[in-house]
Backbone bond lengths (Angstrom), bond angles and torsions (degrees), N, CA, C in turn:
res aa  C-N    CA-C-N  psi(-1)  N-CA   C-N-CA  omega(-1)  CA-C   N-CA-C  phi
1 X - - - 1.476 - - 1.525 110.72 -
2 X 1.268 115.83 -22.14 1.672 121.42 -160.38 1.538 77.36 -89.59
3 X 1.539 107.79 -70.03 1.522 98.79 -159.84 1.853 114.34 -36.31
4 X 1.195 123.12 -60.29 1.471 136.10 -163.74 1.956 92.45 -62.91
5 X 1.454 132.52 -16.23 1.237 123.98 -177.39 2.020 87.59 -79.29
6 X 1.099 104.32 -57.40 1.797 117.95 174.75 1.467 96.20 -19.88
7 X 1.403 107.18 -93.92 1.137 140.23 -166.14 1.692 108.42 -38.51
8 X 1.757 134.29 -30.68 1.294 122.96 168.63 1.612 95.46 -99.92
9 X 0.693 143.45 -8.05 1.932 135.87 162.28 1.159 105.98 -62.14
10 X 1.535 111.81 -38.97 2.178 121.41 174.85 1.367 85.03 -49.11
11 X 1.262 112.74 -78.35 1.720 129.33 -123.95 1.644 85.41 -70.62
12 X 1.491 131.79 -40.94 1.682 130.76 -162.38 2.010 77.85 -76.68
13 X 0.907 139.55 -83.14 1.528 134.54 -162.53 1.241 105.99 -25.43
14 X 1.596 128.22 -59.10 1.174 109.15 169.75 1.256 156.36 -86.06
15 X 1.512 88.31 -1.57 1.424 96.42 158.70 1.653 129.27 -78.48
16 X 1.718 103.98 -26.20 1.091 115.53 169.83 1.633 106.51 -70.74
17 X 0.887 138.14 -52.33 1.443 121.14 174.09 1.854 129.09 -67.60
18 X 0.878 136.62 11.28 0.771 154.11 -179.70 1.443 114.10 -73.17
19 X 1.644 132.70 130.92 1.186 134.04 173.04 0.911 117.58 -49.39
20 X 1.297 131.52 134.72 1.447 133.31 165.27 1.753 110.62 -74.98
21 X 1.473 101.76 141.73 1.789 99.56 -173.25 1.535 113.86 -57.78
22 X 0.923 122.86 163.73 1.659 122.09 157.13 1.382 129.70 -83.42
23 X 1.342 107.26 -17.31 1.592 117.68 163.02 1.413 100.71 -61.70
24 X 1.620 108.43 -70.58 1.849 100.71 -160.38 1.620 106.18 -63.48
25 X 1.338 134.40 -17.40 1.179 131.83 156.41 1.555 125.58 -24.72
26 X 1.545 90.68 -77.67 1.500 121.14 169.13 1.835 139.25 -27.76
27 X 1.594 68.20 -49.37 1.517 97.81 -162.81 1.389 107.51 -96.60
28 X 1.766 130.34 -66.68 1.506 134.17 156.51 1.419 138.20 -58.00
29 X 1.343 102.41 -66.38 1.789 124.00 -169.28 1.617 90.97 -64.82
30 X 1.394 121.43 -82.82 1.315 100.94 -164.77 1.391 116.38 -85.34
31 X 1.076 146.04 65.92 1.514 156.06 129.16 1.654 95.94 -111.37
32 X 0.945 142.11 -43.99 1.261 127.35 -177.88 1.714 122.77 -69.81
33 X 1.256 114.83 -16.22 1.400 123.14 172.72 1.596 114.80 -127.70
34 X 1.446 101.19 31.66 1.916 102.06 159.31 1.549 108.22 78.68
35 X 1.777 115.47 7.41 1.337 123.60 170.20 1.535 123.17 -69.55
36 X 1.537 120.98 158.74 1.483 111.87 163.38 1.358 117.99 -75.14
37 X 0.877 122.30 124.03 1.562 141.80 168.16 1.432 107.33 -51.41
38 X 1.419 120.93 -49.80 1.622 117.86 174.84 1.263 111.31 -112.63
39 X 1.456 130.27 54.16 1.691 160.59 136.09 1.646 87.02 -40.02
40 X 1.530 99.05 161.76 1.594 107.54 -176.26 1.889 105.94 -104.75
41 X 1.342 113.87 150.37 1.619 109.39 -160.03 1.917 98.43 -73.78
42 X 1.255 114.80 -24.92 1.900 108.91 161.78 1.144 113.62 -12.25
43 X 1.235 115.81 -65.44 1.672 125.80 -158.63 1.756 113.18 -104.05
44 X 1.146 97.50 37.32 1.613 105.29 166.64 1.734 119.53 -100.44
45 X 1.399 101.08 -38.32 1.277 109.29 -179.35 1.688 125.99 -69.90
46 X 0.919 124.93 177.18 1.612 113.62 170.40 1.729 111.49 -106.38
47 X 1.464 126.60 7.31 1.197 111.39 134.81 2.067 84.05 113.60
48 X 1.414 124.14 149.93 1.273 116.26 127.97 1.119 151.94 9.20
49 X 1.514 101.74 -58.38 1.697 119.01 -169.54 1.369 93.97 -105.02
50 X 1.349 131.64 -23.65 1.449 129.84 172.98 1.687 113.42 -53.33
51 X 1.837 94.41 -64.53 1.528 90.22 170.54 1.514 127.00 -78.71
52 X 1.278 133.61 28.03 1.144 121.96 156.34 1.203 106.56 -100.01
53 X 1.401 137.00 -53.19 1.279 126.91 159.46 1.379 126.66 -23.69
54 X 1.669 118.59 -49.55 1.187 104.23 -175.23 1.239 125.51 -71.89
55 X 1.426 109.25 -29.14 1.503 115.77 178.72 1.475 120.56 -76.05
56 X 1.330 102.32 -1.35 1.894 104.79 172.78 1.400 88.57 -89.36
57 X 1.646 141.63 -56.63 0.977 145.03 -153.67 1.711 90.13 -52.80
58 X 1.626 113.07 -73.88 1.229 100.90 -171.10 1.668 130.74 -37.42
59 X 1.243 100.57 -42.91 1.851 132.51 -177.18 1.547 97.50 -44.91
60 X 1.310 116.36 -55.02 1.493 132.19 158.88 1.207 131.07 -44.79
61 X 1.224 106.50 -40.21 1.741 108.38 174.83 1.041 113.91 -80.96
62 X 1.614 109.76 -48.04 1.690 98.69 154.43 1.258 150.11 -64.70
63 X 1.248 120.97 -19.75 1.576 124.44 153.96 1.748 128.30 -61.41
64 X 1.468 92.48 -36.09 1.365 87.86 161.76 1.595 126.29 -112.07
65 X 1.557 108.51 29.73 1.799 97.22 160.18 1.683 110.92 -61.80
66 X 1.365 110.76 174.30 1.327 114.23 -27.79 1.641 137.46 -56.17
67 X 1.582 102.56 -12.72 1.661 105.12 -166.98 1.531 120.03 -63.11
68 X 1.116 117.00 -19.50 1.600 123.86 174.50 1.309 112.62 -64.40
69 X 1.260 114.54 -16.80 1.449 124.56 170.05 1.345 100.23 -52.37
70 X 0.946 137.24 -80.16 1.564 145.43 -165.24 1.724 96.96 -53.44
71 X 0.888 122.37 -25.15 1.399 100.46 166.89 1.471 134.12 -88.11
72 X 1.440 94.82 -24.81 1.610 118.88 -174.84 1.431 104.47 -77.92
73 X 1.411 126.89 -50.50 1.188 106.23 -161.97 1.480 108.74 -92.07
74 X 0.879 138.98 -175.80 1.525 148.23 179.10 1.644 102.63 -168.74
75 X 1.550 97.37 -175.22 1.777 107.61 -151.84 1.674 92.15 -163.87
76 X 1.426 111.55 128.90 1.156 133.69 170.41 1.547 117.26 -107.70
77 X 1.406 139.10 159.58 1.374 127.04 154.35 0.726 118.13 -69.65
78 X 1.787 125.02 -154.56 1.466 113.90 -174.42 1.768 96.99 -114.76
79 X 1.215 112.51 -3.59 1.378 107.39 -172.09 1.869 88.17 -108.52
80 X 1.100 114.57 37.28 1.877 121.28 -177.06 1.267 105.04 -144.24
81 X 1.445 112.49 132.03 1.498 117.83 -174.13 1.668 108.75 -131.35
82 X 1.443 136.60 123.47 1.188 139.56 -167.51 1.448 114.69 -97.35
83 X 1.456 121.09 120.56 1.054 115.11 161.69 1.671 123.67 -100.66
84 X 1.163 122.05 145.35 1.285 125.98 -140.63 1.630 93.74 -130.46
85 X 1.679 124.86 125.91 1.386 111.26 167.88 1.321 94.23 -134.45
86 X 1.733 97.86 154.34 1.821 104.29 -172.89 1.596 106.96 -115.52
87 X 0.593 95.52 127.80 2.021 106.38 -172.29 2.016 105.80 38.63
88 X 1.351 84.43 64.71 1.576 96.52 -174.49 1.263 124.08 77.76
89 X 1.774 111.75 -30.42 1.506 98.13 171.56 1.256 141.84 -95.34
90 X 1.484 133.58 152.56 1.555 116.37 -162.49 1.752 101.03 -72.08
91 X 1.199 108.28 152.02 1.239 122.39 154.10 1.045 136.31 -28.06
92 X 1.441 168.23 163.19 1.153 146.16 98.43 1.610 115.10 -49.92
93 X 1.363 98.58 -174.80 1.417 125.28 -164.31 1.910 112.74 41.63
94 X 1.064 112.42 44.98 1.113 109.40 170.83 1.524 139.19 65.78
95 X 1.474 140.11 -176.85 1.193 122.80 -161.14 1.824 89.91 -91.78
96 X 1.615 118.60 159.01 1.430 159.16 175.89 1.214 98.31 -66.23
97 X 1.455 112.96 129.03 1.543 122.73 153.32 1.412 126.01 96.64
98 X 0.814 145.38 163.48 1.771 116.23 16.29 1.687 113.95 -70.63
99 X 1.378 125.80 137.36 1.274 130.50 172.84 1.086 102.21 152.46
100 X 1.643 97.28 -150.31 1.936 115.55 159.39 1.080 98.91 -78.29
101 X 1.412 133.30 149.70 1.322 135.23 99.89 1.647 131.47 -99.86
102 X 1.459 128.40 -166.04 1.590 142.39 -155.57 1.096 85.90 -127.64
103 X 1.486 95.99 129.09 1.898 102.21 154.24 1.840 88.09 -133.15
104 X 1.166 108.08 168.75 1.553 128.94 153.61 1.754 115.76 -91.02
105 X 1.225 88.25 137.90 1.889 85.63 -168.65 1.744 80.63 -93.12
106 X 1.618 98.10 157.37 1.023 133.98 176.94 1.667 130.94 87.29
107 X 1.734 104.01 -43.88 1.611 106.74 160.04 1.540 117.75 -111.61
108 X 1.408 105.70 11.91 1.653 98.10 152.40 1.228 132.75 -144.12
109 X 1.543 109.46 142.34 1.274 111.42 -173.86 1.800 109.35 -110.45
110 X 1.439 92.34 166.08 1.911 90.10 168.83 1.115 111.32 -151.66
111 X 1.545 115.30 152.71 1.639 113.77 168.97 1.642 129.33 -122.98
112 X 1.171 94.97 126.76 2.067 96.35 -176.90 1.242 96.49 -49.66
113 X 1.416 93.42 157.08 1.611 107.60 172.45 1.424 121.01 -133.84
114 X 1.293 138.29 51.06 1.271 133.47 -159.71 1.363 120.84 -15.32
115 X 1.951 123.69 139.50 1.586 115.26 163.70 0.976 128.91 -132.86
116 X 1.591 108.18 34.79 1.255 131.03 176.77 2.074 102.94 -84.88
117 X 1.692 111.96 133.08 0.839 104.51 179.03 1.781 108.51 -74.93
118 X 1.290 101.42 149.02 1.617 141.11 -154.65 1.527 100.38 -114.67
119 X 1.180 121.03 144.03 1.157 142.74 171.93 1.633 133.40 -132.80
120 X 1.537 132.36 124.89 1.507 135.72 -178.35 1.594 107.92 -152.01
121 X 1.646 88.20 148.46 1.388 103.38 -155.07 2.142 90.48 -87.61
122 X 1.169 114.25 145.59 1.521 113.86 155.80 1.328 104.33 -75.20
123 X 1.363 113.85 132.72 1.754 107.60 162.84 1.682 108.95 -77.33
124 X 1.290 103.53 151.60 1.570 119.47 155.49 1.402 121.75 -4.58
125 X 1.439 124.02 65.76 1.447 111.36 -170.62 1.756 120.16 -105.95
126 X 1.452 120.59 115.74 1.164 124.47 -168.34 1.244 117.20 -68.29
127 X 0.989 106.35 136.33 1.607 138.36 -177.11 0.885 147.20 -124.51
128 X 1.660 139.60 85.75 1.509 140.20 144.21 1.373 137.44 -25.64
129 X 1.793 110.26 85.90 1.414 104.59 -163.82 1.571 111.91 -78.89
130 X 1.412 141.44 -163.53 0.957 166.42 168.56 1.540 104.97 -37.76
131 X 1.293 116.99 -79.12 1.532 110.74 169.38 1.299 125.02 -67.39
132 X 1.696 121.73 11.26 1.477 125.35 175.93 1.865 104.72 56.56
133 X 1.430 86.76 65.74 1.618 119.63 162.43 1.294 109.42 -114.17
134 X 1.475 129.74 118.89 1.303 115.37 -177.97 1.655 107.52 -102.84
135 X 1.430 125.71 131.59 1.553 146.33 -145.04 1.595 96.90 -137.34
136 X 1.604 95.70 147.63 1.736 106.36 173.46 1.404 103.51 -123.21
137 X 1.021 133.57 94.50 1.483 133.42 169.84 1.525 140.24 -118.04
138 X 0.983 103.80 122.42 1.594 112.62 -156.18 2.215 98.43 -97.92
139 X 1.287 93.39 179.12 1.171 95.55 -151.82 1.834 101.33 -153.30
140 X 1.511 117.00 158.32 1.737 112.39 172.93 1.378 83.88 -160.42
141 X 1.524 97.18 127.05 2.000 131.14 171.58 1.880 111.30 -117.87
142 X 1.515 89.07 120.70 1.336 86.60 166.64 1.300 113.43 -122.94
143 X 1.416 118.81 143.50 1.115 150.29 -155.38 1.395 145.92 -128.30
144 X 1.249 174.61 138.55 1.073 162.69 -136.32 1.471 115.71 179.56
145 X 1.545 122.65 171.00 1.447 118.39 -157.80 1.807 96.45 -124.91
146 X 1.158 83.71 95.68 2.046 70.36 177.74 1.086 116.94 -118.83
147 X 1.517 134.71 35.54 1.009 119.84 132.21 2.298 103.21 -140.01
148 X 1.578 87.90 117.20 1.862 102.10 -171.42 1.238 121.52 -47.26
149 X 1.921 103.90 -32.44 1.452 101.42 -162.92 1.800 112.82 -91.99
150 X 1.592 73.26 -44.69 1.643 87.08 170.37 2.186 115.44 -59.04
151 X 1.005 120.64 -10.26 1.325 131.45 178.02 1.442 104.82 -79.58
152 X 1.517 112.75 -52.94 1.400 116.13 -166.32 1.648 107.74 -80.09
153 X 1.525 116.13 -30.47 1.354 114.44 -133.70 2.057 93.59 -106.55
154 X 2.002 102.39 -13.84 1.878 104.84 -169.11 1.749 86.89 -110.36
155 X 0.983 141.20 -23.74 1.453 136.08 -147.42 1.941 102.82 -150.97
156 X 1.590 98.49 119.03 1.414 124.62 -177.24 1.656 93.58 -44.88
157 X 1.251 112.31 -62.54 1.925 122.87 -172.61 1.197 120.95 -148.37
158 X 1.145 104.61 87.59 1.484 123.05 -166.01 1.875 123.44 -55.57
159 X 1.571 84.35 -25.34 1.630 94.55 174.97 1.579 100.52 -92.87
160 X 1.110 142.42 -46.96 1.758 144.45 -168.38 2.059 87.06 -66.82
161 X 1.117 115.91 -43.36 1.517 108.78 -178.19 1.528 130.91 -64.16
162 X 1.512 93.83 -28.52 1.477 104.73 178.96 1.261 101.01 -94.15
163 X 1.220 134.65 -7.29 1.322 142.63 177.02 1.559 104.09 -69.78
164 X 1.562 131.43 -51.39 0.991 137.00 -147.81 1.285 101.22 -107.64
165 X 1.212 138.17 -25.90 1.342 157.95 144.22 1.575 112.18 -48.72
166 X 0.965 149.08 -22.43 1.449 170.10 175.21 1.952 93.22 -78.17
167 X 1.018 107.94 -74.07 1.546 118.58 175.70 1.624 119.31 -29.13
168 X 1.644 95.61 -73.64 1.164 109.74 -175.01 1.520 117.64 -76.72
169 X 1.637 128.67 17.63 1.195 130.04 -170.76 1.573 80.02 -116.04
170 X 0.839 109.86 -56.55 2.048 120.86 177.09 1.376 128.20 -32.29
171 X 1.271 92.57 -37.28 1.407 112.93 174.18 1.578 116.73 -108.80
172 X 1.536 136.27 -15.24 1.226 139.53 120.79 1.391 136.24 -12.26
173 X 1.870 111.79 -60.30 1.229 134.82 159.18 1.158 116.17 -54.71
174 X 1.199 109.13 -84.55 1.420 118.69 -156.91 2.063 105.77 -55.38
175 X 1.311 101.04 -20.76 1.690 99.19 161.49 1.653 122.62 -50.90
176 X 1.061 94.53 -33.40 1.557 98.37 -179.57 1.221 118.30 -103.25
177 X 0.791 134.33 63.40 1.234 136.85 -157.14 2.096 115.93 176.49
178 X 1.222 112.62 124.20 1.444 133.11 -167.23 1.580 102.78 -50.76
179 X 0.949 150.01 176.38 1.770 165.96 118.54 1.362 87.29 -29.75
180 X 1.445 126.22 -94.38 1.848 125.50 -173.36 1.325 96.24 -30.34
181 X 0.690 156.48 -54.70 1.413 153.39 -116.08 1.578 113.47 -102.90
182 X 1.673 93.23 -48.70 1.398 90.36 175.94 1.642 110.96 -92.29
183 X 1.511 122.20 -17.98 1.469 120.84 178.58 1.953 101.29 -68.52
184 X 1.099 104.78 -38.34 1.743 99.08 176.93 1.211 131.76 -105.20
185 X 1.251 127.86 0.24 1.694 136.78 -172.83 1.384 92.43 -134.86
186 X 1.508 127.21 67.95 1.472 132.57 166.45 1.885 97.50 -69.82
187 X 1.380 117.68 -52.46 1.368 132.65 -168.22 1.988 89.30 -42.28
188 X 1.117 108.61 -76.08 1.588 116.78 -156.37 2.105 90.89 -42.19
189 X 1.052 97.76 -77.92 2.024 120.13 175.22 1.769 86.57 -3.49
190 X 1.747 87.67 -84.80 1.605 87.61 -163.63 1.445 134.92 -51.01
191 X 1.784 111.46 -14.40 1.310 117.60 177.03 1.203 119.30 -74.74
192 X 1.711 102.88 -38.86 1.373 112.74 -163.75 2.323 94.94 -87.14
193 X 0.592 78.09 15.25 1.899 81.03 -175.88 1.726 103.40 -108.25
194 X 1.286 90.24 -33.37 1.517 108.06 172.98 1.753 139.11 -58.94
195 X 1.691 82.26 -42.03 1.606 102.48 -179.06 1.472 107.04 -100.41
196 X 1.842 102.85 0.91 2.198 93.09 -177.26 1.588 74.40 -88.31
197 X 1.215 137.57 -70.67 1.234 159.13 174.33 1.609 97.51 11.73
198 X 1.638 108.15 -83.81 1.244 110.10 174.31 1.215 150.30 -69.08
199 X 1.766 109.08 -17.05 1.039 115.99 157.21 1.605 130.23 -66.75
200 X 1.594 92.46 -29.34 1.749 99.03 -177.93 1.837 106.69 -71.65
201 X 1.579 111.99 -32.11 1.718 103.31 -169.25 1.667 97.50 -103.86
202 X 1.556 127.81 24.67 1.549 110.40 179.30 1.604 96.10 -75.50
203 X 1.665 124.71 -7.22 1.158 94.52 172.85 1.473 119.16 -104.95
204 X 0.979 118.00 27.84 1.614 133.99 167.89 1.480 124.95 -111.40
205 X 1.607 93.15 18.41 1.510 107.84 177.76 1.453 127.33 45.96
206 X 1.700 94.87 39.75 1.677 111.92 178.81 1.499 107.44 -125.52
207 X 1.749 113.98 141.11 0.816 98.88 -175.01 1.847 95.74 -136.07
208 X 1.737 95.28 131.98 1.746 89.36 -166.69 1.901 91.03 -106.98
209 X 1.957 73.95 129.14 2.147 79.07 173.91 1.788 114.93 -98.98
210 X 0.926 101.66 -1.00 1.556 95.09 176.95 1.384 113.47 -174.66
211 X 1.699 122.93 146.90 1.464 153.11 -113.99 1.533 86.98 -155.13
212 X 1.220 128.05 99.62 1.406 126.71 148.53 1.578 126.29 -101.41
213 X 0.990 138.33 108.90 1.840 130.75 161.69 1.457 110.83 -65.22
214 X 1.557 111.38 114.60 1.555 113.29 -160.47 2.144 92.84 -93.95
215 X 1.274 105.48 -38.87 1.663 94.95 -174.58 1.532 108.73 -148.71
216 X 0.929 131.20 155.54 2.020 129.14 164.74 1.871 91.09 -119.10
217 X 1.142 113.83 123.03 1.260 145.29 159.56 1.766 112.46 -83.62
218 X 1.244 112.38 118.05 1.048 137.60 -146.99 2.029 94.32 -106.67
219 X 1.382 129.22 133.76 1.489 100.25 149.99 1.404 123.80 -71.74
220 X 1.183 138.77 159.20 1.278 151.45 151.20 1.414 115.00 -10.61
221 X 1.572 101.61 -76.46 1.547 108.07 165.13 1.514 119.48 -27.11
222 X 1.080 94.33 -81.57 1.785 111.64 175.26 1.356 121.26 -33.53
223 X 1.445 97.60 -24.84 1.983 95.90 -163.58 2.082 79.91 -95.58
224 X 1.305 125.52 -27.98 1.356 105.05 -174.97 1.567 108.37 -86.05
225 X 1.396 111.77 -14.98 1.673 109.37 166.62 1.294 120.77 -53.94
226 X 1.283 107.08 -47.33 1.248 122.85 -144.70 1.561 94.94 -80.79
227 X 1.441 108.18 -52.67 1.699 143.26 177.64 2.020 98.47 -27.70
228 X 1.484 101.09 -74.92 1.262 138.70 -175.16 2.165 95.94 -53.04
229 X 1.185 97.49 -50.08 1.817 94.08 -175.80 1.555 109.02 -63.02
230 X 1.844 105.51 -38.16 1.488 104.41 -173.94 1.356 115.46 -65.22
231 X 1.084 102.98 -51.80 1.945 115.85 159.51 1.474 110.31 -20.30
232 X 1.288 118.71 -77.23 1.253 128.96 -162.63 1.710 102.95 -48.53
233 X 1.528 103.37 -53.51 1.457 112.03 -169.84 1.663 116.98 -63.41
234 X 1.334 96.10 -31.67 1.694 89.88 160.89 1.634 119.90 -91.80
235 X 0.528 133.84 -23.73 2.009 137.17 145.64 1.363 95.57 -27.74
236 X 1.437 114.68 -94.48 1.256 110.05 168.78 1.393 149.92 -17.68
237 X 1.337 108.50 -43.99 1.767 102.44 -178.76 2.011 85.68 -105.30
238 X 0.977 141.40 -6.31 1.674 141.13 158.09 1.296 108.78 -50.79
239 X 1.369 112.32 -41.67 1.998 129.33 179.41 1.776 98.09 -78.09
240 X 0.908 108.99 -52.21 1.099 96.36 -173.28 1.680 125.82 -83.00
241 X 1.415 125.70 -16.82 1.489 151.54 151.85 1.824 89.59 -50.37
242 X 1.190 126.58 -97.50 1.459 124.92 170.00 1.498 116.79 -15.92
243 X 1.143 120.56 -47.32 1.599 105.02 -163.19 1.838 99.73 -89.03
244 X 1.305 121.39 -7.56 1.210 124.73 -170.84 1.522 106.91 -99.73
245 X 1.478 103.05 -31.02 1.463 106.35 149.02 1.186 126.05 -36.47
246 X 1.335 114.43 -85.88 1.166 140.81 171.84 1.600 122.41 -21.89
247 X 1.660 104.23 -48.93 1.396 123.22 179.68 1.727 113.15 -62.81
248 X 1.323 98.15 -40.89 1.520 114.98 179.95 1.177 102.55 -74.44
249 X 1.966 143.56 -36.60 0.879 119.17 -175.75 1.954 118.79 -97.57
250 X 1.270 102.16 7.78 1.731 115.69 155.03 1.573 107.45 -71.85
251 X 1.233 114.34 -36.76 1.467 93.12 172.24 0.892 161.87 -106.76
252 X 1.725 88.56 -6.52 1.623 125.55 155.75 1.863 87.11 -47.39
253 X 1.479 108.49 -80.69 1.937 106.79 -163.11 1.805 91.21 -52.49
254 X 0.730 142.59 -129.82 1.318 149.99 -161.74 2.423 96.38 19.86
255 X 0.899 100.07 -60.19 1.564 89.61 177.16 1.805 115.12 -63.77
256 X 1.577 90.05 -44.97 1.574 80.69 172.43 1.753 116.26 -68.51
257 X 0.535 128.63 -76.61 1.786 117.44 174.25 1.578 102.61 -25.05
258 X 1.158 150.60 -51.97 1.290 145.96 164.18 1.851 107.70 -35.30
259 X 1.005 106.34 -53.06 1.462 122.47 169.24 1.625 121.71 -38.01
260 X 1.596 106.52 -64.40 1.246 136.67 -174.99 1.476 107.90 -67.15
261 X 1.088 91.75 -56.90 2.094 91.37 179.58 1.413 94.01 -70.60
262 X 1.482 152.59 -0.25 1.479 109.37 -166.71 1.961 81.17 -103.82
263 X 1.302 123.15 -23.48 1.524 132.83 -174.62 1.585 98.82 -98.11
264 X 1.204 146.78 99.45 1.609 123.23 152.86 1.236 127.15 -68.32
265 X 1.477 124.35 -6.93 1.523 116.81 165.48 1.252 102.60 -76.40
266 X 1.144 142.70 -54.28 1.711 138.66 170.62 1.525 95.82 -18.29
267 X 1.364 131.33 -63.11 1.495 126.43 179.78 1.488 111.57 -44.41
268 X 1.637 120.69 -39.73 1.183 109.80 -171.83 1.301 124.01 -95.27
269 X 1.376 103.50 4.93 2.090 120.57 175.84 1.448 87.36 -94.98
270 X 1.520 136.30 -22.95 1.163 117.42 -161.87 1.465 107.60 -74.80
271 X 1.411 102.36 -52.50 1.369 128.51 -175.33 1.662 101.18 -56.13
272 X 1.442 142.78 -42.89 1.382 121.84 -170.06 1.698 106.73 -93.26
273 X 1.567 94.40 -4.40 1.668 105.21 154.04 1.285 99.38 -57.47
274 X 1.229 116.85 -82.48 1.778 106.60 -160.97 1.258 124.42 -46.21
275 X 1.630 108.33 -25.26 1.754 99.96 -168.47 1.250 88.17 -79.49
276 X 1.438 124.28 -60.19 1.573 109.41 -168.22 1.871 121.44 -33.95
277 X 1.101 95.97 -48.45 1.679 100.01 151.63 1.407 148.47 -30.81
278 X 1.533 92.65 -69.95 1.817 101.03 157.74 1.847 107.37 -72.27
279 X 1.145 136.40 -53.34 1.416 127.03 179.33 0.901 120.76 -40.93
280 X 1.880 126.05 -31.47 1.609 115.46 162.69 1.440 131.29 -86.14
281 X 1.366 104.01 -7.93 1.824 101.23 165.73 1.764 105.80 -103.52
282 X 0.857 124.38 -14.84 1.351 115.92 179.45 1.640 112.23 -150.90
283 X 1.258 102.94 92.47 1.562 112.02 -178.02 1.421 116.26 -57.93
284 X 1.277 122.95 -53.11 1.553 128.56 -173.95 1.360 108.14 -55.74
285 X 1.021 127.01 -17.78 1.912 129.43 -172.12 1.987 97.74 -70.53
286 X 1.107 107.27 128.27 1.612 114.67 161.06 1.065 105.93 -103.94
287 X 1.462 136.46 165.32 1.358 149.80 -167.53 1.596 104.30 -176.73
288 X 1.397 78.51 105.95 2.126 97.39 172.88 1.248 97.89 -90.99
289 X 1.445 123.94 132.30 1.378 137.36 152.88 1.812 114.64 -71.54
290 X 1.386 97.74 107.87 1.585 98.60 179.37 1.886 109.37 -125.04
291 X 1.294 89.90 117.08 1.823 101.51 -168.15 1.583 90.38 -65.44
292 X 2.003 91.08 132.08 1.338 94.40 164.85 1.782 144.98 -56.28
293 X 1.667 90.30 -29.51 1.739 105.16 161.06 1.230 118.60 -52.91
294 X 1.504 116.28 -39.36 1.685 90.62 178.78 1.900 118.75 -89.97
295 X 1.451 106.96 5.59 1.388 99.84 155.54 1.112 147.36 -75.87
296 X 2.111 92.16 -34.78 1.603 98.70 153.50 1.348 132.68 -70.69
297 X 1.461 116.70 9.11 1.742 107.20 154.23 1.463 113.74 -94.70
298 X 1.131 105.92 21.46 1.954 100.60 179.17 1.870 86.94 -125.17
299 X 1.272 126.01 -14.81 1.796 107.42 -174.37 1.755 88.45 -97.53
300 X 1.396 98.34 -7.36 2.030 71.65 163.34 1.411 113.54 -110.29
């Protein structure tokens, strides 16, 4: 059993030391991490001093199993992906995990990479829009890391970068763009903030899914300009609702009196209309009917 544990620690050592081709160089690894493609094949390998190191490292792990175990293996979640570099250089086959994986203690290190989507607020960033309105508007992007290696291996801090990049696209936008524009077309803002967003960090192996505008901050001034104009405009069409009222109810009466004079009993259903009217909100009221004809024989 020991021997056959021997015997795949051989076979992983040498495969792990082994040159990497110059084709898959060429062709994958460096186009995928911002490398020259026609770089010279010298500097592919890990060198002399690479493989003597590694093979003490191994020599080491095997002299002291089982306890090197506990150093060698490690464990990621499943929403955690490890990138692993060996005497500075990245790995092939891509980032580790979820599970166990193998490292060699001493010339390699690795770093988790979370891929759970992530979330940060823009602070309050002032703004000179289009008509030279100056605006405070803040902002929340969420985001995620989808590709680990490319995150760790093109960009110092991929989250503090997209952070600061978020800002200065925010304030990019919203430059161009009207007062109306940004108080009512939040939808368009956030899309188009969305797609500079992602196009600018797909090569930092970030990928942002959604663009919210959380508030537009108004100055003071502005909010009583604005306040003071809405006012006016409803004053205004209130005056003018009223006088159209009004117009409509001259001509409603103007037909009814047309009505009344061509019938004079209509005058006198009208009239025990009204009392019946006043007699049910206010009983104590009397009301003598006195024809205007016989007053005009007392004003002459």
């Amino acid at each position: 059993m020991a021997t056959e544990t021997v015997n795949e620690l051989v076979v992983e050592l040498i495969e792990s030391t082994k040159m990497l081709d110059p084709v898959i160089v060429k062709t994958k690894i460096a186009p995928q991490f911002g490398g020259d493609v026609n770089a010279g094949d010298s500097d592919t390998g890990i060198g002399v001093c690479g493989w003597i190191l590694t093979i003490i490292c191994w020599l080491l792990v095997l002299v002291t199993m089982p306890f090197s175990f506990f150093i060698c293996f490690k464990v990621v979640q499943e929403y955690e992906r490890a990138v692993i570099f060996r005497l500075g250089r990245l790995l092939s086959g891509g980032a580790k995990g979820p599970g166990i994986f193998f490292i060699l203690p001493c010339i390699e290190t690795y770093t988790k990479v979370d891929l759970r989507t992530g979330v940060f607020d823009i602070p309050p960033q002032e703004v000179l829009t289009k008509d030279s309105v100056t605006v405070s508007v803040d902002a929340v992007v969420y985001f995620r890391v989808s590709n680990a290696t490319v995150s760790v291996a093109n960009v110092e801090n991929a989250h503090h970068s997209t952070r600061l990049l978020a800002q200065t696209t925010l304030r990019n936008i919203l430059g161009t763009k009207d007062l109306h524009e940004i108080l009512g077309d939040r939808e368009t803002i956030s899309g188009s903030m969305q797609a500079a967003l992602d196009e600018a960090t797909e090569s930092w192996g970030i990928k942002v899914e959604r663009v919210e505008i959380k508030d537009v901050r108004l100055p003071v001034q502005l909010q009583r300009a604005m306040a003071a104009e809405a006012e006016a405009s409803r004053e205004a069409r209130a005056k003018v609702i009223a006088a159209e009222g009004e117009f409509k109810a001259s001509t409603a009466l103007k037909e009814a009196s047309m009505v009344i004079a061509e019938s004079p009993a209509a005058l006198q259903l009208r009239y025990l209309q009204t009392l019946s009217t006043i007699s049910a909100e206010k009983n104590s009221t009397i009301i003598f009917p006195l024809p205007i004809d016989f007053l005009t024989q007392f004003m002459r």
